[in-house]
C-alpha positions as CSV (number, residue, x, y, z in Angstrom):
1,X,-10.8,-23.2,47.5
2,X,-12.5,-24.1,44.1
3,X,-11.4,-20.5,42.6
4,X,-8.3,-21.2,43.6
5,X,-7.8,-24.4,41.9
6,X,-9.5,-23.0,39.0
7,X,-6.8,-20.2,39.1
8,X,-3.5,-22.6,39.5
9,X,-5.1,-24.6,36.8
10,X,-6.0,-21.9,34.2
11,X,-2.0,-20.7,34.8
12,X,-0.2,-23.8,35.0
13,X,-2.6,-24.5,31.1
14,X,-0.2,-21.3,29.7
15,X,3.2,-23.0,30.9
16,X,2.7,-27.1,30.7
17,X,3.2,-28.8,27.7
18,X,1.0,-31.7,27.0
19,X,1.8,-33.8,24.2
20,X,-1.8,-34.3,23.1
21,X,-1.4,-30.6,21.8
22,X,1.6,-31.1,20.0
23,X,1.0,-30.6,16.3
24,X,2.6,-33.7,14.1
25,X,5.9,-32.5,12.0
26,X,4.9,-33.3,8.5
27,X,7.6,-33.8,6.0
28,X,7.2,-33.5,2.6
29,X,7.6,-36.8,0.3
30,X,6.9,-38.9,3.8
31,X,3.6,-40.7,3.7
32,X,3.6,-40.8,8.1
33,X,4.3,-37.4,9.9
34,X,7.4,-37.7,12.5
35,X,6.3,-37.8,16.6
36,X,4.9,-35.2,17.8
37,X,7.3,-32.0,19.3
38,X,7.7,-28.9,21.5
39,X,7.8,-26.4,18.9
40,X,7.6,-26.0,15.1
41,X,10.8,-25.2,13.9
42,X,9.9,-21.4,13.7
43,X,9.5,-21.6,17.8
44,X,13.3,-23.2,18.1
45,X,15.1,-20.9,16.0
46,X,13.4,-17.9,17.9
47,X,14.9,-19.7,21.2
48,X,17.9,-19.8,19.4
49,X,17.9,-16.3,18.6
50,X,17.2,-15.0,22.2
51,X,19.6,-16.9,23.7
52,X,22.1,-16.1,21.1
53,X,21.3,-11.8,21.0
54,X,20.5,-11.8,25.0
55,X,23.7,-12.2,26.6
56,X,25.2,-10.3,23.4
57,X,23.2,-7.1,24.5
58,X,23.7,-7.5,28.5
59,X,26.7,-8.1,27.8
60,X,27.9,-5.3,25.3
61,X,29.8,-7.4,22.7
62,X,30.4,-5.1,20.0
63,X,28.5,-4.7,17.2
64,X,26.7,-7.9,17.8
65,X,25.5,-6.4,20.9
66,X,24.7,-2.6,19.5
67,X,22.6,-4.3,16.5
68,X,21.1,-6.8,18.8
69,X,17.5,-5.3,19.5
70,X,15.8,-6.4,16.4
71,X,17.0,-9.8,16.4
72,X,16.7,-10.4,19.9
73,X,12.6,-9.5,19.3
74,X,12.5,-11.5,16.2
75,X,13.4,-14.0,18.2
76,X,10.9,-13.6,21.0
77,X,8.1,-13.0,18.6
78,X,9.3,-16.5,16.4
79,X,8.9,-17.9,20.0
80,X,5.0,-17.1,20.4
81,X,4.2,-17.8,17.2
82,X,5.7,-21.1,17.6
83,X,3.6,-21.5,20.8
84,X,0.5,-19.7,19.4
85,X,0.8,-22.7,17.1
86,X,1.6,-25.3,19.1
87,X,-1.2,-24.4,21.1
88,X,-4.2,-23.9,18.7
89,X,-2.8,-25.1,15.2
90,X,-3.4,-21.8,13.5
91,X,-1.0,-18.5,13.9
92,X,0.1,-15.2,11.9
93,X,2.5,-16.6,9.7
94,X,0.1,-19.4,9.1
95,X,-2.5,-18.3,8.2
96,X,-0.8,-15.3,6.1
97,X,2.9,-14.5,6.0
98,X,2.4,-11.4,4.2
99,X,0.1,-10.0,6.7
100,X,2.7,-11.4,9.4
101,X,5.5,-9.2,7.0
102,X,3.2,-6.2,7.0
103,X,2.7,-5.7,10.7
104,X,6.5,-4.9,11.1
105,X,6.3,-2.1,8.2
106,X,3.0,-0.8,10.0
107,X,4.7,-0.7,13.0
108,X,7.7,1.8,11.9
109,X,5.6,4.8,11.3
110,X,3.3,3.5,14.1
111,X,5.8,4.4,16.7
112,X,7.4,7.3,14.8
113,X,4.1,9.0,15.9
114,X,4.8,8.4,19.6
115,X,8.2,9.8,18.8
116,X,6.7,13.0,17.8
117,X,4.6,13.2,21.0
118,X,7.7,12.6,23.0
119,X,9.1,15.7,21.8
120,X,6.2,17.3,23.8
121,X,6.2,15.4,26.6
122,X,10.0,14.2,26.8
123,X,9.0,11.5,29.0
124,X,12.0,9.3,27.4
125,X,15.6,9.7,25.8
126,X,18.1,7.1,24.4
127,X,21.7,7.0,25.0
128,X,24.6,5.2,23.2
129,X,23.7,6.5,19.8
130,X,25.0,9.8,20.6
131,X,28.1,9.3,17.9
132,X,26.1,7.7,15.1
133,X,24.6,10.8,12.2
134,X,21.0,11.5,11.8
135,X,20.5,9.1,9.1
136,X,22.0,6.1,10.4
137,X,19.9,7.0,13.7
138,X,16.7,6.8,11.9
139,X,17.6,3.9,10.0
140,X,18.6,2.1,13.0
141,X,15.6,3.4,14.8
142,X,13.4,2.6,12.3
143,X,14.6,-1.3,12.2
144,X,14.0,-1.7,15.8
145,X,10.4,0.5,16.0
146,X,9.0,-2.0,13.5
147,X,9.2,-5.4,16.0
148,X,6.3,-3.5,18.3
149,X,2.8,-4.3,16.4
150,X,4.4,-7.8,16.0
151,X,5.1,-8.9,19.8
152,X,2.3,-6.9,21.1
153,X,-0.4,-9.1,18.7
154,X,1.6,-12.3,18.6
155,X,1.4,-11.9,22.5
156,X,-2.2,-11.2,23.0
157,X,-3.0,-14.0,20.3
158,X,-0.7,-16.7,22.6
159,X,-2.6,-15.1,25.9
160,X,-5.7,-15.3,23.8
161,X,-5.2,-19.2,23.7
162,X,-5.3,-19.7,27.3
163,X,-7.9,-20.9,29.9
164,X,-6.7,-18.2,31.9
165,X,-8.4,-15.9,29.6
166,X,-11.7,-17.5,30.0
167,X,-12.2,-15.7,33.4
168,X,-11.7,-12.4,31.6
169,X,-13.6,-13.4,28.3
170,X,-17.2,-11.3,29.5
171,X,-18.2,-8.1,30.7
172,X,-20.7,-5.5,30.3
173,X,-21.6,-4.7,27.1
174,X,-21.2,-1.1,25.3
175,X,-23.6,0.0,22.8
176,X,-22.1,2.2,20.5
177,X,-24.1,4.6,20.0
178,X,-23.7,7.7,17.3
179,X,-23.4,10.0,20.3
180,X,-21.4,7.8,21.9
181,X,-19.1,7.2,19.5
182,X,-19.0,11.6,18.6
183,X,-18.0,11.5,22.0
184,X,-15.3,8.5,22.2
185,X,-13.4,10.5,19.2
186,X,-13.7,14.3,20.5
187,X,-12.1,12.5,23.7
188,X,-9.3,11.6,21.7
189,X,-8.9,14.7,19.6
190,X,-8.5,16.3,23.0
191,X,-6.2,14.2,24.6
192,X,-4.3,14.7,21.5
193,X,-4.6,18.6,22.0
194,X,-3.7,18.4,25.4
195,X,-0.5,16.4,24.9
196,X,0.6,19.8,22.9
197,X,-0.9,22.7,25.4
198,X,0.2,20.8,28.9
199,X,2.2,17.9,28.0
200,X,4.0,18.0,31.6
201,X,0.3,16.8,33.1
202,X,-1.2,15.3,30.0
203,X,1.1,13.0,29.0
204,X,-0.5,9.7,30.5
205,X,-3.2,10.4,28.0
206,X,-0.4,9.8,25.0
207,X,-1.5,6.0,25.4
208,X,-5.0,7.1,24.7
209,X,-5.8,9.8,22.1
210,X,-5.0,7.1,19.4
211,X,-7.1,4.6,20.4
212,X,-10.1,6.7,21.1
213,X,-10.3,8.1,17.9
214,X,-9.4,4.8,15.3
215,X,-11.5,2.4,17.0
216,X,-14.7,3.8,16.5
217,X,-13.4,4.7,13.2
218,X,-12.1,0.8,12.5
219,X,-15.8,0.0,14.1
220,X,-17.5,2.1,11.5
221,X,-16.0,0.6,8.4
222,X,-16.8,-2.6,9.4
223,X,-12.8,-3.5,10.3
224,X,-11.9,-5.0,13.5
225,X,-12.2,-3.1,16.5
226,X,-12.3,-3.9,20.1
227,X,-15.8,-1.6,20.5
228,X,-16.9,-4.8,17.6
229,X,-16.3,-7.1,20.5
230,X,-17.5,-5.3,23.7
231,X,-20.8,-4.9,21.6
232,X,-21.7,-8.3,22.7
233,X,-20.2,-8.2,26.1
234,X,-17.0,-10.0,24.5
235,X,-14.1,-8.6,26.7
236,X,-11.4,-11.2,26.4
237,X,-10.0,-9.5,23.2
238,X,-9.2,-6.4,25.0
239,X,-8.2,-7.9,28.3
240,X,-5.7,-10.4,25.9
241,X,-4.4,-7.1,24.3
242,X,-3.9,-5.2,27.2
243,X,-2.5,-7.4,29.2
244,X,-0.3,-8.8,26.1
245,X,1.1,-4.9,25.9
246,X,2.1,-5.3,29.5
247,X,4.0,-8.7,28.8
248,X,5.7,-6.8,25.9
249,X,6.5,-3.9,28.4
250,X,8.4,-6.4,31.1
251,X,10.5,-7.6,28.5
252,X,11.2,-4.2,26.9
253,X,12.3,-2.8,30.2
254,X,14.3,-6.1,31.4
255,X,16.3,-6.4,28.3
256,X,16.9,-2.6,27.4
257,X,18.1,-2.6,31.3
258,X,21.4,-3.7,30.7
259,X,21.6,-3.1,26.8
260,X,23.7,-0.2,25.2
261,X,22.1,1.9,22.8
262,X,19.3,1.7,25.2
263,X,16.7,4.3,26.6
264,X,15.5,6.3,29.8
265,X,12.9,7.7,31.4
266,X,12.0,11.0,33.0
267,X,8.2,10.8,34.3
268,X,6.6,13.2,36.1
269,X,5.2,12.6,39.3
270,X,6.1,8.8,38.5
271,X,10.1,9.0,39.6
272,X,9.2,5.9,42.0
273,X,9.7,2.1,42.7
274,X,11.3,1.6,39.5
275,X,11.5,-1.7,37.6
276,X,14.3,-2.1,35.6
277,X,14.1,1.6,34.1
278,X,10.6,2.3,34.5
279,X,8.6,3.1,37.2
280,X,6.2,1.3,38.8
281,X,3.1,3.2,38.0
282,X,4.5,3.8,34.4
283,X,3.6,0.1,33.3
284,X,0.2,0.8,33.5
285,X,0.5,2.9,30.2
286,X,1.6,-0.4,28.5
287,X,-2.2,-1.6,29.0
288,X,-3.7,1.0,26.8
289,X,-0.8,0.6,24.7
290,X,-1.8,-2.8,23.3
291,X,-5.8,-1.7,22.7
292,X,-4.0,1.2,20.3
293,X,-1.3,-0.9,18.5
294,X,-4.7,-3.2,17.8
295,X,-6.7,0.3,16.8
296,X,-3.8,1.7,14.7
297,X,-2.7,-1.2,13.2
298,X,-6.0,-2.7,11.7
299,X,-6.9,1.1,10.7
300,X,-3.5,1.7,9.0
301,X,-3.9,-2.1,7.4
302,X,-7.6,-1.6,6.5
303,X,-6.9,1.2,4.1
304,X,-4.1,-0.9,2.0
305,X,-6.3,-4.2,2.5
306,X,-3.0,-6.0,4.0
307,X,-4.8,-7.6,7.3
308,X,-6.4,-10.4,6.1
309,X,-5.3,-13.4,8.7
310,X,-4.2,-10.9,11.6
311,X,-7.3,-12.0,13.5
312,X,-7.4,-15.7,15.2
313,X,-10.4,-17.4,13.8
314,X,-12.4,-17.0,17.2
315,X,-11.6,-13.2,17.3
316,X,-12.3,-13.2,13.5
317,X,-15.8,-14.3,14.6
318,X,-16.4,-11.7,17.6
319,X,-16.2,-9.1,14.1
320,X,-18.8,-7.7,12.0
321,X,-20.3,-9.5,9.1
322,X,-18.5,-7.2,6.5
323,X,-15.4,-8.2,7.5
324,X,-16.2,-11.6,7.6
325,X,-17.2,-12.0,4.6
326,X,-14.3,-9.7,2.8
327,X,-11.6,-11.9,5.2
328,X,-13.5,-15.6,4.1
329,X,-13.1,-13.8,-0.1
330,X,-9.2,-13.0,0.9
331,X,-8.9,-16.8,2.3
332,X,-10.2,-18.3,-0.6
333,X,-8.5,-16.0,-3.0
């Protein structure tokens, strides 16, 4: 009975607003901040934007509805990082826009690589472009790849922030070893290989490869890294990253459902219970999914030195010393 109260309450902490949260709107020139609110303005006009590109996409209105993915996203990601900020007074944009900016040029070739591997596996196809050239299909493409690394870290930073998270927050802890770590990235190089040899049986592993072989990398040059956390028996970054993937996936598959251009699947051995276009068993790849964008966005970031602010200052802390102390240079600078 307790655990079950605990449960109701840790859920019912990500939905209820309660005004003692509520960050004060402060004006400039205006000595007393306004009353508190539901969401900075950055939160209302992502609302806005949703309810605005939604029904324009279900509902196939043109243009508005054929250019309506990346705003529609925009708008969902505004939306968390309104909340993230409602909720713990820090957030992406907050803390650096310019990191915030990055993560949606990061995230174009990001997913270009997963449209390489499709061309192996051809677990998915889009439709409704078919009339458009090559270039304005990149260019298109490219606008619409580049909301993933956003949502899927603006959503585990907003999961992050809940009690409901706390149940999840500790686990074993993985020492990572030199032969351990050899080990983690040969798996990857051969999940990699395999997606090319027998992509018709290997292709769950797509959601894999990449992960195994840039965290321990991330881990060894001292940036963030979920193996970093998991050191010290700290799970709830992983767990908020997974399961912030599969929130990402939901809405992916609910609003593409309806949407023209949109996309479909073909999946081995998976052709059942569909949701929306995807099977069942298929959103289980979206939790491995978040645990790479982390890996390959922080690796791809790393190299430039255009990440500093993409952790929450309690994740920030869960990190090695090195990064610490090059993030606490980058915040003062």
């Amino acid at each position: 009975m307790l655990n079950h109260l605990r449960l109701k309450a840790s859920l019912e902490d990500m939905v209820v607003i309660r005004n003692d949260r509520l960050p004060e709107r402060k004006i400039p020139l205006r000595e007393k901040p306004l009353p508190r609110y539901v969401l900075p303005y950055r939160g209302l006009l992502g609302l806005a934007l949703i309810a605005l590109f939604w029904p324009a996409s279900w509902l196939q209105l043109g243009l508005l509805g054929h250019y309506s993915f990346f705003p529609l996203w925009l708008g969902y990601i505004l939306t968390l990082e309104g909340l993230v900020l409602r909720r713990t007074g820090t957030s992406l944009i907050q803390r650096n826009p310019w990191t915030f900016a990055g993560m949606f040029v990061f995230a174009i070739p990001f997913w270009w690589f997963f449209e390489g591997v499709n061309q192996f596996t051809e677990n998915w196809r889009y439709i409704g472009n078919e009339d458009r050239s090559t270039t304005h299909f990149i260019l298109f493409s490219s606008w619409a790849f580049s909301i993933v690394v956003p949502a899927v870290l603006e959503t585990a930073e907003y999961l992050n922030s809940t009690r409901f998270m706390d149940r999840l927050s500790t686990g074993p802890s993985v020492k990572p070893s030199k032969t351990f770590i050899t080990g983690v990235v040969l798996m990857g190089v051969m999940c990699l290989i395999a997606l090319t040899i027998w992509p018709r049986y290997a292709f769950p592993v797509t959601w894999l490869g990449v992960f195994f072989i840039l965290d321990p990398i991330n881990y060894l040059q001292s940036r963030p890294s979920v193996l970093a956390a998991v050191k010290h028996g700290e799970w709830r970054l992983p767990w908020s990253l997974a399961l912030g993937a599969l929130v990402c996936g939901f809405f992916w598959e609910m609003w593409n459902f309806h949407a023209i251009p949109k996309w479909e699947y073909d999946i081995a051995f998976f052709e059942v219970l569909h949701i929306f276009e995807m099977p069942l068993l298929g959103y289980g790849g979206y939790l491995p999914f978040g645990l790479e964008t982390f890996a390959a966005y922080h690796f791809l970031a790393g190299i430039i030195g255009w990440s500093k602010g993409a952790l929450s200052p309690e994740d920030e802390r869960r990190q090695p010393a090195a990064y610490r102390s090059v993030a606490d240079q980058g915040n003062r600078g």
